[in-house]
C-alpha positions as CSV (number, residue, x, y, z in Angstrom):
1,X,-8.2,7.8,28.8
2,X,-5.7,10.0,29.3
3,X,-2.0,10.1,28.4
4,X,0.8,9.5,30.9
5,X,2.0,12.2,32.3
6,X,-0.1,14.6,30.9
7,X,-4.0,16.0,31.7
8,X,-4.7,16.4,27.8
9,X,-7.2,13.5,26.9
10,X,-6.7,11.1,24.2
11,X,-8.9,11.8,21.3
12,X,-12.2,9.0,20.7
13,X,-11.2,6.3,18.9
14,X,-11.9,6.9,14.8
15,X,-15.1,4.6,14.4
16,X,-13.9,2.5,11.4
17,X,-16.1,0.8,8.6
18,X,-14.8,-1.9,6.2
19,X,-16.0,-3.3,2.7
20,X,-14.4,-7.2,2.2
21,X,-12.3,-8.5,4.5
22,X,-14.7,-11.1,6.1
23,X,-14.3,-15.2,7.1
24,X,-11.1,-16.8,5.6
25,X,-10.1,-13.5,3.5
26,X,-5.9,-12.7,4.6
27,X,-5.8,-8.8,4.3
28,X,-8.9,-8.0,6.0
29,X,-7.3,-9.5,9.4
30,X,-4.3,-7.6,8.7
31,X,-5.9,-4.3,8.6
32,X,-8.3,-5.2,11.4
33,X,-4.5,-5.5,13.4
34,X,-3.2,-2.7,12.2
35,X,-6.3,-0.3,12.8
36,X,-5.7,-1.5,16.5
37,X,-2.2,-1.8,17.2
38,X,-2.2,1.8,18.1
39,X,-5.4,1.6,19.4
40,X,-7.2,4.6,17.6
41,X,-9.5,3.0,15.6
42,X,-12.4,0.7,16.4
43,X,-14.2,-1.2,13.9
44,X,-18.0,-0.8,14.6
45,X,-19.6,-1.6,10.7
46,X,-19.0,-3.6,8.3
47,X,-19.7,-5.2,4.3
48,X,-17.8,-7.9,4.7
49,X,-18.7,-10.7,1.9
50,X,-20.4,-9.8,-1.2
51,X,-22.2,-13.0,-0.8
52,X,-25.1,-11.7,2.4
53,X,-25.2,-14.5,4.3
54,X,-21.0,-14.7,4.8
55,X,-21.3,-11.0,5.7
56,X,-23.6,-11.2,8.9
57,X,-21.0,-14.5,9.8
58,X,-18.6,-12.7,9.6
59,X,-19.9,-9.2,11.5
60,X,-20.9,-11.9,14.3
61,X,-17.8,-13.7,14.5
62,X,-16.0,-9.8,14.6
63,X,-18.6,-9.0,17.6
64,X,-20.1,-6.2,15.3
65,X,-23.7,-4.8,16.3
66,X,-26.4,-6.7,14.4
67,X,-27.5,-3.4,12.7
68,X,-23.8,-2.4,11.7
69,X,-23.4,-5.3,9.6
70,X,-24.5,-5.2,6.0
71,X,-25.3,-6.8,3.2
72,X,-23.6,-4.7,0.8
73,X,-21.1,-1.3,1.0
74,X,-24.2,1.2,-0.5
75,X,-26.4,0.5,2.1
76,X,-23.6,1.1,4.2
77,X,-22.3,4.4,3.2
78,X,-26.1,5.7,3.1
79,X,-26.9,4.4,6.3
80,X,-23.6,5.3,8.0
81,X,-23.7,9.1,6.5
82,X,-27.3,9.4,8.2
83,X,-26.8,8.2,11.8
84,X,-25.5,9.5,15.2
85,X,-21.7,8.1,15.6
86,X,-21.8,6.8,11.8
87,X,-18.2,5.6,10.6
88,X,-15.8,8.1,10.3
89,X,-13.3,6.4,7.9
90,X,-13.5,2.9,6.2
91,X,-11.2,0.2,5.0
92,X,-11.9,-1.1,1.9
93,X,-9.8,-4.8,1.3
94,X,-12.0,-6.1,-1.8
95,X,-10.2,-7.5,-4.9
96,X,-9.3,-4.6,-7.1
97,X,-12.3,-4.3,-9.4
98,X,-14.8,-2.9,-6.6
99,X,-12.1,-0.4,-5.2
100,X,-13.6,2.5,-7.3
101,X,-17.4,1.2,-6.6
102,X,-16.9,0.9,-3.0
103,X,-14.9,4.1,-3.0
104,X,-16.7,6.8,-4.5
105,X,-20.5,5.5,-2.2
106,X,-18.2,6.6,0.9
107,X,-16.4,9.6,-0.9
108,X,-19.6,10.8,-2.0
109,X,-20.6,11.2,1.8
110,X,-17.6,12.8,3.1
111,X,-16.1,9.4,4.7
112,X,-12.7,9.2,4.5
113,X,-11.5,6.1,2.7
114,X,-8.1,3.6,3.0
115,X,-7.8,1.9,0.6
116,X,-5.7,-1.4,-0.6
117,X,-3.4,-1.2,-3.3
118,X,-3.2,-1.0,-6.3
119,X,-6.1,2.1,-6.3
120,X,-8.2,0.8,-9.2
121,X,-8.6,-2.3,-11.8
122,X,-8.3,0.9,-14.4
123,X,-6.5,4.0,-14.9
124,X,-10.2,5.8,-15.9
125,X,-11.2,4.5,-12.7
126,X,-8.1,5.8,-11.0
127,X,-8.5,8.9,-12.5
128,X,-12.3,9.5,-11.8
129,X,-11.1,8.3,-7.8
130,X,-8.6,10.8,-7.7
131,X,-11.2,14.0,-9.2
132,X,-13.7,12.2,-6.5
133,X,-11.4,12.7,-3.8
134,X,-10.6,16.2,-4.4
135,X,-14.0,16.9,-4.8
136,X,-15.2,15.7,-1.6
137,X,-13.0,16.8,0.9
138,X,-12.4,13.9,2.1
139,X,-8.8,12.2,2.9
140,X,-7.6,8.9,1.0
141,X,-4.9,6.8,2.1
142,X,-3.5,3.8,0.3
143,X,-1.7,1.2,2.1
144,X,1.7,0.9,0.3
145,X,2.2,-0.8,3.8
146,X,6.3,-0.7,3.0
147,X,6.4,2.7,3.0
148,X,5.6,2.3,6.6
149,X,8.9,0.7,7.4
150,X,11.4,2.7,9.6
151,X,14.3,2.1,7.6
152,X,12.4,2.9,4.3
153,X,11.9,6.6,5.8
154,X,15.1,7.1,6.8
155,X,16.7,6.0,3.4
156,X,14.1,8.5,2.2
157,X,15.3,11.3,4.3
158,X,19.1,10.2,3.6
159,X,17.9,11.0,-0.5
160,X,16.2,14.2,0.1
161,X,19.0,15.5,2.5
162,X,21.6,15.1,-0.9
163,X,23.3,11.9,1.3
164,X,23.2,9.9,-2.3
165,X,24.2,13.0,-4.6
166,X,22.2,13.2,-8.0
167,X,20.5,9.9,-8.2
168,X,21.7,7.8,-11.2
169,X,20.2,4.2,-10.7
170,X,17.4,3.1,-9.4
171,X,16.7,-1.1,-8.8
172,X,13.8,-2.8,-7.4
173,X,12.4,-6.4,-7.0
174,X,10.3,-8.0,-5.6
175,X,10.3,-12.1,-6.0
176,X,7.8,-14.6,-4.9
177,X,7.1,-18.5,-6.0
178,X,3.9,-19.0,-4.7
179,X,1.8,-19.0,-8.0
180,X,4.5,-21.4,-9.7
181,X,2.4,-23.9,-10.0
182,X,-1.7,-22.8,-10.9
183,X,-3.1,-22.6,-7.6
184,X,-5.8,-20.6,-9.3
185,X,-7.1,-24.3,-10.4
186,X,-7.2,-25.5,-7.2
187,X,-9.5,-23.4,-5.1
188,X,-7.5,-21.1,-3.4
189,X,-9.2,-18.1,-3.1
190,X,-6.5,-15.9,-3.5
191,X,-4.8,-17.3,-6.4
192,X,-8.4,-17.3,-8.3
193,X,-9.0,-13.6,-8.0
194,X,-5.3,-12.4,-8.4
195,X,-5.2,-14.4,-11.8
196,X,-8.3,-13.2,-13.0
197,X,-8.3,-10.1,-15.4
198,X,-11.9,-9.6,-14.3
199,X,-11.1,-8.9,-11.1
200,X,-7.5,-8.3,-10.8
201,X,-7.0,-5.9,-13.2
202,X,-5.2,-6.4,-16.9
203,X,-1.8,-6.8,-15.1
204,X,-1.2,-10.2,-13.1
205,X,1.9,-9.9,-11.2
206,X,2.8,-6.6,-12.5
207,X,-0.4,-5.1,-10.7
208,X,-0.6,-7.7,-7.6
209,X,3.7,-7.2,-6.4
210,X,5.2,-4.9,-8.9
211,X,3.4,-2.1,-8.3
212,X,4.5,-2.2,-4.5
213,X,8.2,-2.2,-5.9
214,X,7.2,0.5,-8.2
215,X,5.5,2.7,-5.4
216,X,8.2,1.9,-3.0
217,X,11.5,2.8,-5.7
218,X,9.4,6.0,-6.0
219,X,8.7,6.9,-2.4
220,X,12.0,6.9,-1.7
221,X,13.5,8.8,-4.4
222,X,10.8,11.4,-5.2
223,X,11.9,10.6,-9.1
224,X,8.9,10.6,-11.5
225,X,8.6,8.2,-13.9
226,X,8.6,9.2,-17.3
227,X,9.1,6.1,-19.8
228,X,8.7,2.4,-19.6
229,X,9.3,-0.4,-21.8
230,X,8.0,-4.0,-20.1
231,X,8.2,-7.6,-21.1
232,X,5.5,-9.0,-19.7
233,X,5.4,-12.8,-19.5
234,X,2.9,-15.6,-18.3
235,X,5.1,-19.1,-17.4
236,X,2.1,-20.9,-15.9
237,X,0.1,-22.8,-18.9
238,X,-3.4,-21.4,-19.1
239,X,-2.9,-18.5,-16.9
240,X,-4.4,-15.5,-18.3
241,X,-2.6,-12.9,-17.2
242,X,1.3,-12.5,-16.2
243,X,3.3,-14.1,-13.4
244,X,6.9,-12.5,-14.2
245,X,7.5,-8.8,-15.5
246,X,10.5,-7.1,-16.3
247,X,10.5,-3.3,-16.6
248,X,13.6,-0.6,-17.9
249,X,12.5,2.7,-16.4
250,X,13.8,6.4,-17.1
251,X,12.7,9.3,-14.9
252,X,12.5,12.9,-15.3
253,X,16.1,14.2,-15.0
254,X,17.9,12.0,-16.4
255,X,18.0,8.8,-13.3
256,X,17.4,5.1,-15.0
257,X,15.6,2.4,-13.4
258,X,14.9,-1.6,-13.9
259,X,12.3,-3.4,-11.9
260,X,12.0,-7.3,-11.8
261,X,8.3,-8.5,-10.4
262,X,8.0,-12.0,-10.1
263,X,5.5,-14.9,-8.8
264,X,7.6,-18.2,-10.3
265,X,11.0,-17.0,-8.8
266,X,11.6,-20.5,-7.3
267,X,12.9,-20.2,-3.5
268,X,11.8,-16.8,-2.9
269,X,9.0,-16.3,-0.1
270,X,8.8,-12.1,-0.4
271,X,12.1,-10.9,-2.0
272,X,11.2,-7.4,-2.1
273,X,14.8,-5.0,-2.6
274,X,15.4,-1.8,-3.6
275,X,18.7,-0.5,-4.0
276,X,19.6,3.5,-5.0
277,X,22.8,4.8,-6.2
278,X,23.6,8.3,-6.6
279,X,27.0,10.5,-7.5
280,X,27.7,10.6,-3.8
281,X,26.6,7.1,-2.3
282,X,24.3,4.0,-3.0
283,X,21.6,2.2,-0.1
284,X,20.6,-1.5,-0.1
285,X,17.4,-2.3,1.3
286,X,15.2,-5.7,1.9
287,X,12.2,-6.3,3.3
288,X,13.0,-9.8,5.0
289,X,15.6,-8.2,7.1
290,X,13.6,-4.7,7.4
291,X,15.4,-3.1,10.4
292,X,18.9,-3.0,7.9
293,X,19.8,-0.4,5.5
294,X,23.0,-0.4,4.1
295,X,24.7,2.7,3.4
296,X,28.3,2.9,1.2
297,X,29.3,6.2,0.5
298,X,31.4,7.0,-2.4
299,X,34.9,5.9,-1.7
300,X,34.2,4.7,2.0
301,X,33.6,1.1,3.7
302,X,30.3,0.0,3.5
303,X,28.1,1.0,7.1
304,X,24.7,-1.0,8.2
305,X,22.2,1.5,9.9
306,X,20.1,-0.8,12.1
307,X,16.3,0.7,13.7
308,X,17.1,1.7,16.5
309,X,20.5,2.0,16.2
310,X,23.5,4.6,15.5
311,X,23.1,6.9,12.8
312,X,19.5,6.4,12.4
313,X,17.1,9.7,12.3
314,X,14.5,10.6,13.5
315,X,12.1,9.8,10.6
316,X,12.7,6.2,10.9
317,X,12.5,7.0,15.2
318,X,9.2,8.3,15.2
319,X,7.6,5.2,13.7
320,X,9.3,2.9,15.8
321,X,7.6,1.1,18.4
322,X,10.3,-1.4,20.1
323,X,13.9,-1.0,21.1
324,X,16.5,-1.7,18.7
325,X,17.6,-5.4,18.2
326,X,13.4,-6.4,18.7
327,X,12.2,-7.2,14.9
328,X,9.3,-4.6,13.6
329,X,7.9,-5.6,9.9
330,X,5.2,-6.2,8.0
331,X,2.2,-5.7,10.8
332,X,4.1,-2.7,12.6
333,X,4.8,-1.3,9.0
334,X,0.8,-1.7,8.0
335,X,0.0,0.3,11.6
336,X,2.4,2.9,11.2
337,X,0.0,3.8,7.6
338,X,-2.7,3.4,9.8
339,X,-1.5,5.4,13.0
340,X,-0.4,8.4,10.1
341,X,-4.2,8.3,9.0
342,X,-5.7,8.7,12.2
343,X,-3.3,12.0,13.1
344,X,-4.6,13.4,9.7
345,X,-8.4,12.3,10.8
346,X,-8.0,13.7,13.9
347,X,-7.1,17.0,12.6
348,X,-10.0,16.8,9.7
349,X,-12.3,16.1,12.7
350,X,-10.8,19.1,14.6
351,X,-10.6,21.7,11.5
352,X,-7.0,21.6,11.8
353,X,-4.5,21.0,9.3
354,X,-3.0,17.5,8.9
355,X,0.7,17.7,10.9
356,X,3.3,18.6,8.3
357,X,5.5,15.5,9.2
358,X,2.5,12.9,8.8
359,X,3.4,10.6,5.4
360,X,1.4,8.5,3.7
361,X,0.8,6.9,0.2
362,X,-2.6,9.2,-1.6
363,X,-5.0,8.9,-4.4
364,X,-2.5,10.6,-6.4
365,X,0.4,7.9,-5.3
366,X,-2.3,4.6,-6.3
367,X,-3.3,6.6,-10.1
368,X,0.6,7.0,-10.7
369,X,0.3,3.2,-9.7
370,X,-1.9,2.1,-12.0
371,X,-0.1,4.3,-15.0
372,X,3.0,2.4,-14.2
373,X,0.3,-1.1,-14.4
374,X,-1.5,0.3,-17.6
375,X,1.9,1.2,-19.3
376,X,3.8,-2.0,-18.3
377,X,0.7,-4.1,-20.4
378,X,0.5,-1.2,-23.4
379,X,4.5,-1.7,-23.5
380,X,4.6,-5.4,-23.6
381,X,1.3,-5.8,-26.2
382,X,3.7,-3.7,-28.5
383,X,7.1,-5.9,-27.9
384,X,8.4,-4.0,-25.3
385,X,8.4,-1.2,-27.2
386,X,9.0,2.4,-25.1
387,X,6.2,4.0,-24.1
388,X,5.1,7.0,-21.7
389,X,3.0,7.8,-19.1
């Protein structure tokens, strides 16, 4: 295939591998979209179930070759690595305690990994990912998929050009009330594992939502994190790990922060926000009405940049895919992490350096994740007390 208007071909589609994700699991189908929205990926193996028999269902049901499905992700990354046309890259959408597992077999062999958020169950593991991934060469990408939203890079551009000033404030939410009653009792299958310190991780909510408010406050602002206190609190009787967190943050050079995750905030569907004010102008952003940002500068009327629209750049252009006034959210936003991947495989498969303007959330991004997870519970075990990362 080649492009239109041009007699330079298209590179091959990046064969994509993926761990989880099989019959009836949410985020597997949304990466299987995403990989293909852009059409550069095609998924040709897969560990799909850790339970054998729902994996070859659900390679069948996903048309996959009868020896590309597998039983379990080690046979795949050994058999992968060893034959003609093996996976290039694979997606790994397991509950959080087999990130590192599943990880490191496909580091180990040079495959590069995404990877759902949050990185790791533990900061060790996090730490251990992030040495593996330096070590092998191999590129990691975790799918922050908000940091894919146009509006979300321009507001980032708008704070690195000095549009804001010096950054003072930082807020972020994000509010939810699906787990206000305890689904977790009832069978659903993702309320069990998110609820579950074995699998999810010692943070409930804090690891599951707040750490997409934390990664996306910090994506935009470039501030590190310094300091924490957190009040971590469980509402649901006999939950065992939290379902509403509030955080004060301070950041190196002097910005301060507060972030409120929550999964009992009744009336709220996916209430992420993040608002920034600086000496020179403040933004508003939320993710139900993605394609606004709202821009006040200090002293002027408050303006709405629209995708798509006047006064937005080019950052927030060049991951748009529809004119402006056509809605673009949470799919487009989980492509646009994928379509940045495949321009940074493409060059790795090449030898050539990954495109300077290519963005998207690393290893290092998902262990600064689970810092912010592991200080949130060491803050709250101690009464809030302050603690650093």
């Amino acid at each position: 295939m080649t492009i239109k208007g041009s007699s330079e071909a298209r590179p091959a589609r990046i064969r994509l591998g993926m761990v989880g994700g099989g019959k009836d699991a949410f985020i597997g189908a949304v990466h299987r979209i995403a990989a293909r929205l852009d059409d550069q990926f095609e998924l040709v193996a897969g560990a799909l179930s850790s339970t054998p028999e729902k994996a070859e269902e659900s390679g069948r049901m996903l048309g996959l070759a009868e020896d590309r499905i597998y039983a379990n992700f080690r046979d795949m990354a050994i058999r992968e690595n060893r034959i003609k046309d093996g996976i290039e890259a694979v997606a790994i959408v397991t509950p959080n305690h087999m990130h590192y597992q599943a990880a490191r077999e496909f580091l180990k062999r040079g495959i590069h990994v995404i990877c759902d958020k949050p990185l790791t169950s533990t900061l060790a593991d996090a730490k251990k990912l992030a040495a593996l991934t330096e070590k092998s060469g191999a590129l990691f990408v975790l799918t922050h998929n908000y940091t894919g939203y146009p509006m979300i890079r321009h507001a980032r551009e708008m704070v690195r050009k000095g549009e804001l000033g010096d950054i003072r404030v930082v807020q972020a939410e994000y509010a939810q009330d699906w787990l206000a009653e305890p689904l977790e009792r009832s069978g659903l299958k993702q309320a069990e594992w998110r609820t579950d310190p074995e699998r999810s991780g010692a943070g409930g909510c804090v690891g599951d939502i707040g750490t997409h408010a934390f990664n996306l406050a910090s994506f935009v602002t470039g501030l590190q994190l310094e300091s924490l206190c957190a009040d971590l609190d469980t509402f649901v009787e006999g939950r065992s790990l939290d379902d509403n967190v509030h955080v004060m943050m301070r950041f190196a050079g002097g910005a301060k922060g507060m972030l409120w995750s929550s999964q009992v905030a009744t009336g709220n569907e996916n209430a992420l926000t993040l608002r920034v004010y600086g000496s020179r102008g403040g933004i508003e952003w939320a993710q139900e009405e993605p394609n606004k940002l709202w821009f006040t500068p200090l002293g002027e009327p408050k303006r709405l940049i629209t995708r798509g629209g006047a006064g937005a750049g080019e950052a927030a252009a060049r991951v748009s895919r529809v004119p402006a006034g056509h809605p673009e959210g949470y799919l487009e936003g989980f492509a646009n992490i994928y379509a940045e991947a495949a321009r940074a495989i493409i060059a790795k498969r090449n030898g050539e350096t990954t495109p300077s303007d290519v963005i998207f959330p690393t290893v290092e991004d998902g262990v600064a994740g689970v810092a912010f997870v592991d200080a949130c519970v060491r803050s709250s075990r101690r009464n809030a007390a302050w603690v650093s990362l």
